[in-house]
C-alpha positions in Angstrom: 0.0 0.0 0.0 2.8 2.5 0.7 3.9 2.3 -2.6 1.2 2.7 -4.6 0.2 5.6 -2.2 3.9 6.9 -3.3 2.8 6.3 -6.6 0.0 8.3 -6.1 1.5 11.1 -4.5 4.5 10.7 -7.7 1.5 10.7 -10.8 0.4 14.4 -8.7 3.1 16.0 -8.8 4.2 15.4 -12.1 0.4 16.3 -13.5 0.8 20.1 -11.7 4.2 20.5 -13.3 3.3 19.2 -16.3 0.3 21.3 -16.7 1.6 24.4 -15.6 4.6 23.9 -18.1 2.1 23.6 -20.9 0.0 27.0 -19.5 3.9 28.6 -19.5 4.7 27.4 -23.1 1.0 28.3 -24.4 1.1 32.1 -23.5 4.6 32.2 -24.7 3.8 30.6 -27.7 0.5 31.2 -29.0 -1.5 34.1 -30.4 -2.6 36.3 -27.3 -5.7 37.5 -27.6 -7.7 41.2 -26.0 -10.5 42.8 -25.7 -10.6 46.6 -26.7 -12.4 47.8 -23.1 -13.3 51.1 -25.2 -14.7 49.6 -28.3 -15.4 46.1 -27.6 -13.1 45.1 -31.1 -11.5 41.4 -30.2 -7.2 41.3 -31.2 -5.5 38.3 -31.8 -1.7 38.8 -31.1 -0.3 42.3 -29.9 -3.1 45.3 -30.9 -1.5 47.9 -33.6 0.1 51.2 -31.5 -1.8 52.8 -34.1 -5.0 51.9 -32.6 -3.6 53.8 -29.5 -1.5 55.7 -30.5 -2.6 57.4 -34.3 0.2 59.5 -34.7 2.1 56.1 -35.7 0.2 55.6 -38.4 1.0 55.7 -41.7 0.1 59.0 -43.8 -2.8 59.5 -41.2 -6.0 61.7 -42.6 -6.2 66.0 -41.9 -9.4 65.8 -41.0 -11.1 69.7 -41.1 -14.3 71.5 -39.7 -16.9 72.2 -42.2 -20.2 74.3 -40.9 -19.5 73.0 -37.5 -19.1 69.6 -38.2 -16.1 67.0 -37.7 -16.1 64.1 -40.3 -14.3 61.6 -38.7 -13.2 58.2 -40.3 -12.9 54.8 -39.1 -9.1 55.3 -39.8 -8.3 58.0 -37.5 -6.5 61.2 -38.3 -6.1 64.8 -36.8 -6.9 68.1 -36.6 -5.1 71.1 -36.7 -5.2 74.0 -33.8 -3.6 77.3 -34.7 -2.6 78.9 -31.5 -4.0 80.9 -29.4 -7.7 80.3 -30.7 -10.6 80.3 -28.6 -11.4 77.1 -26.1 -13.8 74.9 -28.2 -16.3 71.8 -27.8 -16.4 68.3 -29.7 -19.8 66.5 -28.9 -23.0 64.8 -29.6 -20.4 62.1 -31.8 -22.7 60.1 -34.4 -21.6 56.9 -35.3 -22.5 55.0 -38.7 -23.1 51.8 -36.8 -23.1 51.0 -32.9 -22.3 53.2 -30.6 -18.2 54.1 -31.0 -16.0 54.9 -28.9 -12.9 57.9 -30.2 -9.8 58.3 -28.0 -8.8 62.1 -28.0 -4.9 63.6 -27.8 -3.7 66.5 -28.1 -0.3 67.7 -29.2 1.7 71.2 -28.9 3.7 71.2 -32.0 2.9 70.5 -35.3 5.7 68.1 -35.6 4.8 64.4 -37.1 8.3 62.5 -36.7 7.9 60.7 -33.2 11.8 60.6 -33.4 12.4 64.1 -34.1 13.7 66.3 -31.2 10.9 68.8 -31.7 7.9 66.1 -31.6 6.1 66.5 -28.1 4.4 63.8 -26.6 0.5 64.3 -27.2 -1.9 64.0 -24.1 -5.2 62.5 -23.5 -8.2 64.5 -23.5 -10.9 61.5 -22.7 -13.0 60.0 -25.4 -16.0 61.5 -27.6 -18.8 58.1 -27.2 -22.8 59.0 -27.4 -24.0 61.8 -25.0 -19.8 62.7 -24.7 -18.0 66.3 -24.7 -14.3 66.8 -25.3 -13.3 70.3 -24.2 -10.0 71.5 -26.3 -8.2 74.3 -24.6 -5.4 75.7 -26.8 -1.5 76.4 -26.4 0.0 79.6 -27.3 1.6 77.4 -30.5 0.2 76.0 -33.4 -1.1 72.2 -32.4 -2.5 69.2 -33.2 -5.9 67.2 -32.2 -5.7 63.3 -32.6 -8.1 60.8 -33.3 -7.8 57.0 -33.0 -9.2 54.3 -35.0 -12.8 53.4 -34.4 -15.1 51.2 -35.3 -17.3 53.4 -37.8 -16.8 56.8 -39.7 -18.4 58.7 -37.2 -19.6 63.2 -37.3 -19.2 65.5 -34.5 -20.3 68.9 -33.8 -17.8 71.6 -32.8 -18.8 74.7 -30.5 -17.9 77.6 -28.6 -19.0 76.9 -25.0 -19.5 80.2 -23.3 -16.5 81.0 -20.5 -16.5 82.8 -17.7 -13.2 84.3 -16.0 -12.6 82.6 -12.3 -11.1 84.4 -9.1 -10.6 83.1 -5.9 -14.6 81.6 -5.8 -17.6 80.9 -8.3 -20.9 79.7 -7.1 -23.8 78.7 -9.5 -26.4 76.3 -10.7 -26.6 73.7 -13.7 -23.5 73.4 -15.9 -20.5 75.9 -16.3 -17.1 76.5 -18.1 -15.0 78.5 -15.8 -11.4 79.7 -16.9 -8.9 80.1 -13.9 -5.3 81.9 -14.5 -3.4 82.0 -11.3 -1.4 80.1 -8.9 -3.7 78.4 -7.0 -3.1 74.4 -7.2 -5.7 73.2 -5.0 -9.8 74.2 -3.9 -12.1 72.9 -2.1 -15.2 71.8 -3.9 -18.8 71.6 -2.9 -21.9 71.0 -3.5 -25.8 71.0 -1.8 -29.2 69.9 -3.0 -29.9 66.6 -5.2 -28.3 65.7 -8.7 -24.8 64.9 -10.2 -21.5 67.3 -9.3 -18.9 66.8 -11.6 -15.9 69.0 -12.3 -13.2 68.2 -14.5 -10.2 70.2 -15.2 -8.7 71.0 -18.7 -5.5 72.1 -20.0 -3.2 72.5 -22.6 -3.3 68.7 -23.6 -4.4 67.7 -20.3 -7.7 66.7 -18.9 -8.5 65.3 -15.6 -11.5 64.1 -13.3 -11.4 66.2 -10.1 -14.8 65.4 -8.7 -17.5 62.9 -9.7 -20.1 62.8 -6.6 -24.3 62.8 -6.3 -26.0 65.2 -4.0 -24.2 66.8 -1.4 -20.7 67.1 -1.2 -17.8 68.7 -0.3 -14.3 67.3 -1.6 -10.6 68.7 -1.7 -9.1 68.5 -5.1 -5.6 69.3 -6.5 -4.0 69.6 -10.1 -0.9 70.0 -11.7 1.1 73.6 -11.6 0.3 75.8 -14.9 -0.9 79.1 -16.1 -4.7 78.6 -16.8 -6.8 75.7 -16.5 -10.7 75.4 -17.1 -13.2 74.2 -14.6 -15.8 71.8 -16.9 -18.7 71.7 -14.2 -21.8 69.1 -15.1 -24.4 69.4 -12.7 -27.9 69.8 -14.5 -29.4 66.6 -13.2 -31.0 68.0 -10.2 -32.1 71.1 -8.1 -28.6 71.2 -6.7 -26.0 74.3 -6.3 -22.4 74.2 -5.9 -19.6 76.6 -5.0 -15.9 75.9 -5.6 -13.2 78.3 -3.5 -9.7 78.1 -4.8 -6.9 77.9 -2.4 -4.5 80.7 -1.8 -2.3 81.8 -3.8 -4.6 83.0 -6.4 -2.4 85.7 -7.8 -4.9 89.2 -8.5 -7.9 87.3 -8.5 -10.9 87.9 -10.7 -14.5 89.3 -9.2 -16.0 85.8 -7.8 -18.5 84.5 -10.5 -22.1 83.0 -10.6 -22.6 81.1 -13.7 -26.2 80.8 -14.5 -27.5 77.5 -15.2 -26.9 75.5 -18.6 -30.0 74.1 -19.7 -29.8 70.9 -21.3 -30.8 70.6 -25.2 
């Protein structure tokens, strides 16, 4: 009995190594396949960088503004920004087929050679997807605004969201764009009544999710050192009102500022 319990215990062993030797062998050798969590598209082997990164591809499309519209393609492509033109709006994205999903960069410089010393890096703005906003704020140089591969051609329409300067405070209702130049880094953020508080900040190829809370609250938030940023507030959901007061320094702030509310179309 002891042996064949030895025999037993022998048989185990070399099944576990034996089967994790072939799981070892099998993702080293075959095709490795992933799921696109923004689109849903299925790779087999190593996705393209394009389909992250467009400014790799090959001869990618200008694409241009025509009555307000973007024409997007399936194939990506970019836009140009001459600098210093006014903060604008991609939204309400129409795709041909199911609802898309369309990464958004943008890049200071005009260069397209990733290997060139004058190409800068571009940064990530979010994604334009059904009921979706991409605010563009920008730089004091000519730029560029990137689109990745999508599923379907897709149209988008472009706007000039009012803005409203930003000093130390601004209190309001509904939704906002406020435009802050200072030194402040930090503010505290609040909110009372019922309904969604959201508050993104945007800049010069930068976006970033500060607050994203229901009903009442009252958050500290912080963001990274530069010369203006823009305050996206969305809060149009409920009878709610929200005041957000910037942390000192503020360098010669503005008159405080009560946006009035956004009503939704």
């Amino acid at each position: 009995m002891a042996g064949v319990e030895r025999i037993r215990r022998f048989s185990l062993v070399t099944w576990i190594v034996g089967t994790v030797t072939v799981a070892v062998i099998a993702f080293l050798v075959l095709p490795q396949v992933a799921v696109d969590e923004q689109t849903g598209e299925v790779y087999v082997g190593t996705p393209g960088e394009e389909a992250y990164a467009p400014w790799l591809a090959d001869e990618p499309e200008e694409y241009e503004i025509v009555d307000g519209v973007l024409h997007g393609t399936a194939a990506g492509g970019f836009l140009r920004i001459d600098a210093d033109s006014a903060l604008f709006m991609v939204d309400n994205p129409e795709g041909e087929g199911e609802a898309d999903w369309v990464r958004v960069y943008q890049q200071q410089g005009v260069e397209f050679d990733p290997d060139s010393e004058e190409w800068q890096y571009p940064g990530y703005l979010g994604s334009l997807y059904p009921d979706s906003d991409i605010l563009v704020l920008p730089g004091d140089e000519d730029g560029l605004l990137w689109f990745a591969p999508s599923l379907t051609d897709w149209t988008a329409e472009v706007t000039t969201p009012e803005v409203l300067p930003m000093g130390e405070s601004a209190s309001g209702q509904g939704n906002a764009v406020l435009m802050y130049e200072g030194a402040a880094l930090s503010g505290r953020f609040q909110h009372t009544g019922s309904g969604l508080f959201m508050v993104a900040v945007v800049t010069v190829g930068g976006w970033d999710l500060l607050v994203n809370e229901f009903d009442e609250v009252d958050v500290r938030a912080s963001w990274e050192p530069t010369d203006r940023v823009v305050f996206q507030v969305d809060a149009d959901t409920g009878d709610g009102s929200w005041t957000i007061t910037l942390d000192t320094p503020a360098g010669d702030p503005a008159p405080s500022t009560t946006p009035t509310s956004t009503p939704t179309p």
